[in-house]
Every structure is written in C-alpha cells, then in structure tokens.
N, C-alpha and C positions, 0 to 999 in steps of 0.2 A: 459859356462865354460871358464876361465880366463886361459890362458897364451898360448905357442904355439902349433901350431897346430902340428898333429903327418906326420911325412914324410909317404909319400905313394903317391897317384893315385893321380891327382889334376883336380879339375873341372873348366872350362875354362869359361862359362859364363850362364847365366839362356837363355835356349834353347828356351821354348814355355810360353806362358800365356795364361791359357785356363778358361774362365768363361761361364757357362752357363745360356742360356736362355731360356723364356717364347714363345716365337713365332721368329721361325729364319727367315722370310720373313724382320719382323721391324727393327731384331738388325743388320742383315744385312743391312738394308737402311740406317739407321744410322749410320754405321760405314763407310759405302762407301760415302753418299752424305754429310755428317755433319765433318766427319774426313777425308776427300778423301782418303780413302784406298780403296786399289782395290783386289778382292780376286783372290787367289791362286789358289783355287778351293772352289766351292760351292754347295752345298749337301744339303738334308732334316735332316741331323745329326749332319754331322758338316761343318761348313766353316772356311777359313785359310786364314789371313792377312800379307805378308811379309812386315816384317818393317826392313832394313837395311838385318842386320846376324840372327833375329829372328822372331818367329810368334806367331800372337795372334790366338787364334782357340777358336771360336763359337762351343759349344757344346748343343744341344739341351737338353732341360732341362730332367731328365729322359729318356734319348734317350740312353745311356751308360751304363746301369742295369746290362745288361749281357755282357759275351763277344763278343768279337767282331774277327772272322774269316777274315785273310787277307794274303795273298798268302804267305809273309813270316812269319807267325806265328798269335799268339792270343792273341789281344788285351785284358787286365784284364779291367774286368768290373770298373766306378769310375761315381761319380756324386758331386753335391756341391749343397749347399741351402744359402739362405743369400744373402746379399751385399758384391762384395767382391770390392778390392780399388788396381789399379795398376796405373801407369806414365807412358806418354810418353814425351819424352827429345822435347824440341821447341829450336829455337834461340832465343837469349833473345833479339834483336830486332824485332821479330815476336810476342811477347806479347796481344799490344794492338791488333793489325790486329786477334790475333785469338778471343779476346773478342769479336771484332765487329761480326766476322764470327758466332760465337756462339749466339752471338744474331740475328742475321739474320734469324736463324733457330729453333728461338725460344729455345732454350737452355738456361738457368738460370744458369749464376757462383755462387757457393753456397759459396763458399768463398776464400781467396787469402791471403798467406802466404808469405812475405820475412823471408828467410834464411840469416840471418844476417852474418853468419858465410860465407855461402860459394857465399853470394852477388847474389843469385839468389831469383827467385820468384816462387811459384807454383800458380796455378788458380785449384779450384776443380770443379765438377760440373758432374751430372748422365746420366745415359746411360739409355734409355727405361727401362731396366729390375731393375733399383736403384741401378746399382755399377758407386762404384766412381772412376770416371775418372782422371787422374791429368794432365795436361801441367805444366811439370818444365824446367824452364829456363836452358840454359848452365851454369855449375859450379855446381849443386845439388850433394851431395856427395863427390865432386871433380872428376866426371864422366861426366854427362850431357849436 
C-alpha cells in the first residue's frame, strides 16, 4: 500500500531469523564451522546464533507443533516447510576470502549478483537443509 505510513508504535528492527531444520546436529555444524558463528545456546529444539543486535534460531523441523511452556508464559505453536532465503551483511573487502572459505568447505556459490544501484555484491549459495543463504556486501539497501 502506497503512501505514509500511519503514526503510532514504530518497530525498531527485524529482531530474530528463524529457519527450520531436517537434523539439528548438521545445521548446527554448518553454521558454526562453515559460517563461524558460535551459539548462544544449544538445544535438541532449538539453537540461537547472535550476530551483532540479532539472532538467527535453528528450530527443529516439526519440533514446534505445539506449545511450548516456559516459566514466563506459552510459546504459540509455529513451523515452516520450504526453502526459505535470508543475508548476512560481509565487508566488501571480505568477498573474495569468503568464496575461497566456502569452497574449502565444500560449499558451491550458486550465484552472484552486483547491485548496480547500491555498488555492492551479493554471493548466494545453500545451507544443508536448501535455504538460501546470501553474503551481501557493505552498501545493499543503503544498510549493509
């Protein structure tokens, strides 16, 4: 919907990213030795990656059906099916070194985008469970 937005409450930034997986043993190796992120905490349900002011959270694929009981209240039940596709911001001097990284570890870049507009690049490329992953340079959006 087109024009401005209505004054009221205002949301400050996208808090969590939470994708689910097939086996939380792999996508945690993957994200901790392939991405070096180091978790937060880690669980048979779910695990939690702090990257900067937000977190990624590993949720076990059908692990989250029902609710979920936790001392300050009750988790509503949620799940997700599919491939789903988020970014993480790199420096755009770090580009090449993350290709080579990724290939080291056997990881295939499926493909690579300049942003003409905002003079950055993104590199795509999947995660064990087939979501897409992105590295986008400094400048994407006029954020990154």
């Amino acid at each position: 919907m087109a024009g401005a937005a209505k004054a009221g409450p205002v949301l400050r930034r996208v808090l969590e990213t939470c994708i689910y997986v097939a086996d939380m043993q792999r996508a945690r190796k993957f994200y901790e030795v392939v991405l070096g992120l180091s978790p937060q905490f880690a669980e048979e349900r779910i695990s939690g990656f702090r990257l900067g002011d937000s977190m990624l959270l590993l949720f076990q694929a059908k692990g989250t059906l029902e609710p979920v009981d936790t001392p300050g209240g009750v988790i509503p039940p949620h799940d997700g099916s599919g491939p789903a596709h988020f970014a993480f911001s790199i420096a755009s001097g770090e580009l090449e070194a993350w290709r080579d990284h990724l290939a080291a570890h056997g990881v295939a870049v499926e493909s690579t985008v300049h942003w003409e507009k905002d003079n950055a690049t993104s590199i795509y490329f999947r995660d064990p469970d087939g979501h897409l992953v992105e590295l986008a340079t400094s400048g994407l959006w006029g954020i990154a």
